[in-house]
C-alpha positions in Angstrom: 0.0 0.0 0.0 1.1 3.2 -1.0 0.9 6.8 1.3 -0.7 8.0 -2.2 -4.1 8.8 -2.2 -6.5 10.7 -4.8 -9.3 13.1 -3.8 -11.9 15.0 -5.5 -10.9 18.6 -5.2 -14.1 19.2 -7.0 -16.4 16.7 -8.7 -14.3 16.7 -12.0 -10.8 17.6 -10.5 -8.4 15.9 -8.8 -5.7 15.7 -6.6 -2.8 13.5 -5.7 -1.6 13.5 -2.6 1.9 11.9 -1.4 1.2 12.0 2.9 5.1 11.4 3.4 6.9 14.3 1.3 3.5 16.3 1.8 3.7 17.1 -1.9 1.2 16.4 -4.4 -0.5 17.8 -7.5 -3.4 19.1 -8.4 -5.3 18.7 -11.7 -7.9 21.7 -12.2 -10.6 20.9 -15.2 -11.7 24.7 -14.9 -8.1 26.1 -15.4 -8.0 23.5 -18.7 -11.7 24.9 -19.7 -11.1 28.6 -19.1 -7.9 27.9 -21.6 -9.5 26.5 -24.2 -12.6 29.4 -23.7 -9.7 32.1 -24.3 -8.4 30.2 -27.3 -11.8 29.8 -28.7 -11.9 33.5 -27.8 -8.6 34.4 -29.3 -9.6 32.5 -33.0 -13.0 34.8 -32.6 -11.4 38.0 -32.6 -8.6 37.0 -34.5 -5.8 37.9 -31.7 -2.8 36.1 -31.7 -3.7 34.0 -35.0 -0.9 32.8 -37.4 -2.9 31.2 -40.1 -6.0 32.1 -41.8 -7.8 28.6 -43.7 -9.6 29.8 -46.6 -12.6 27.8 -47.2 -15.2 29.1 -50.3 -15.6 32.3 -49.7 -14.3 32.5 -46.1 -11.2 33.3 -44.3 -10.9 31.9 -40.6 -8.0 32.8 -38.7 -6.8 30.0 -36.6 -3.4 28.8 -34.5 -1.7 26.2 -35.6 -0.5 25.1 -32.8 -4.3 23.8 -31.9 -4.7 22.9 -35.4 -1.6 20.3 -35.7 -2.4 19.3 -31.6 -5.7 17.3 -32.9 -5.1 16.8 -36.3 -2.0 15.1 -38.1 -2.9 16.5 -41.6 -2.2 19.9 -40.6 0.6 18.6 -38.1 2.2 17.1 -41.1 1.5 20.9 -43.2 2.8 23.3 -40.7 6.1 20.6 -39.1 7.0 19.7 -43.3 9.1 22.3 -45.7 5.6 22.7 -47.3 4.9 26.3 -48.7 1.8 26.0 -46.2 4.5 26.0 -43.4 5.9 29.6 -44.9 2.5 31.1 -45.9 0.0 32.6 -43.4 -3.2 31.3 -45.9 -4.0 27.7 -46.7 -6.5 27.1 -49.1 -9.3 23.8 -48.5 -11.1 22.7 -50.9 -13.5 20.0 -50.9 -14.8 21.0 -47.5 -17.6 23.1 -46.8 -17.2 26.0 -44.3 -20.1 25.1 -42.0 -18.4 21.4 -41.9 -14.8 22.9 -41.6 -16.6 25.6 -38.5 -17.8 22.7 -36.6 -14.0 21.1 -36.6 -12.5 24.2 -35.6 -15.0 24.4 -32.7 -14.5 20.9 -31.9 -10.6 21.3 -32.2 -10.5 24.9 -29.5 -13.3 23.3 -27.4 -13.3 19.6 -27.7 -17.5 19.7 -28.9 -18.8 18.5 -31.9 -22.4 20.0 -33.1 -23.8 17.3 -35.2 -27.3 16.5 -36.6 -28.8 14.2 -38.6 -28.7 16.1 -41.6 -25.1 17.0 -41.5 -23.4 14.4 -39.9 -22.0 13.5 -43.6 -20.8 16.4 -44.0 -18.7 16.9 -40.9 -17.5 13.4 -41.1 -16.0 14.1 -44.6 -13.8 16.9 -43.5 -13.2 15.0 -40.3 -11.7 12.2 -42.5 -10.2 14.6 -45.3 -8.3 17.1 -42.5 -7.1 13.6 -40.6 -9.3 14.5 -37.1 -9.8 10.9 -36.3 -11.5 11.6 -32.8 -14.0 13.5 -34.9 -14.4 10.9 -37.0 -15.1 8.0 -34.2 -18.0 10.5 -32.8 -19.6 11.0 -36.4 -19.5 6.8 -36.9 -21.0 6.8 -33.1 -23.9 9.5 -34.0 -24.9 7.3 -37.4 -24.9 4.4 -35.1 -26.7 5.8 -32.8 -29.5 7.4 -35.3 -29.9 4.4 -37.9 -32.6 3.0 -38.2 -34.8 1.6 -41.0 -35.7 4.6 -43.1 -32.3 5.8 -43.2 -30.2 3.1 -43.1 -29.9 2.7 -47.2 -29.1 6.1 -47.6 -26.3 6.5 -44.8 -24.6 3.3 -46.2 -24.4 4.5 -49.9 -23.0 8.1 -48.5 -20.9 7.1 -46.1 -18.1 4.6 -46.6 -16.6 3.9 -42.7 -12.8 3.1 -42.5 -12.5 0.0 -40.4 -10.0 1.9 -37.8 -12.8 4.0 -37.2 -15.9 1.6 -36.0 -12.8 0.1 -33.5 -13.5 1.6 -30.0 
């Protein structure tokens, strides 16, 4: 037995305690939310941004340093001698703003606004920009929400990698 012992600091934090040195640390989910909140901020209001993604007819000013964190596509862009590495644009094409929106929310905030109707949609850019997490929660929402009178139409729009369905 160990003179270790972990307590709730609050319901989602914790704490690890060492009774002997009287040292410990303390893990603090609001201090990890609050970041994320003023990057999410910070990508709003453009502050502190070194890359814009231009997507149709819109620019969205992002960090890459959040981009290549969940994402090995543009970890691979912005680490490789690529011109995107140089440039502070990078083009997408064959994704859809609202789609690639929803990824940049999920990627500063870790949620992912799905629906029915665009589920496709969000897993496609998930898939094409590499966000694999992304992915496994758009094959869990289609799961989740076949049934019978859509199950036809999801199968012949949707083709699942098989390291995706793997949980």
């Amino acid at each position: 037995m160990t003179n270790t012992s972990l307590l709730n600091v609050n319901s989602a934090d914790r704490q690890e305690w060492n009774k002997d040195s009287k040292s410990g640390t303390i893990a603090v989910n609001e201090q990890m939310y609050q970041t994320f909140q003023s990057l999410q901020l910070f990508r709003q209001k453009a502050q502190f941004t070194d890359v814009i993604l231009c997507v149709g007819d819109e620019e969205l000013p992002c960090h890459k340093v959040v981009l290549a964190a969940g994402s090995q596509y543009f970890h691979a862009m912005f680490s490789s001698p690529y011109k995107e590495q140089q440039t502070s644009h990078v083009t997408l094409d064959h994704v859809s703003p609202w789609a690639l929106r929803r990824l940049l929310d999920f990627a500063y905030l870790g949620v992912l606004e799905l629906s029915v109707t665009t589920v496709q949609d969000v897993f496609n850019a998930a898939s094409l920009l590499d966000y694999p997490i992304a992915m496994k929660a758009c094959v869990r929402f289609i799961e989740q929400n076949l049934d019978i009178t859509n199950c036809l139409g999801v199968e012949s729009r949707v083709r699942t990698p098989r390291s995706c369905i793997k949980t």
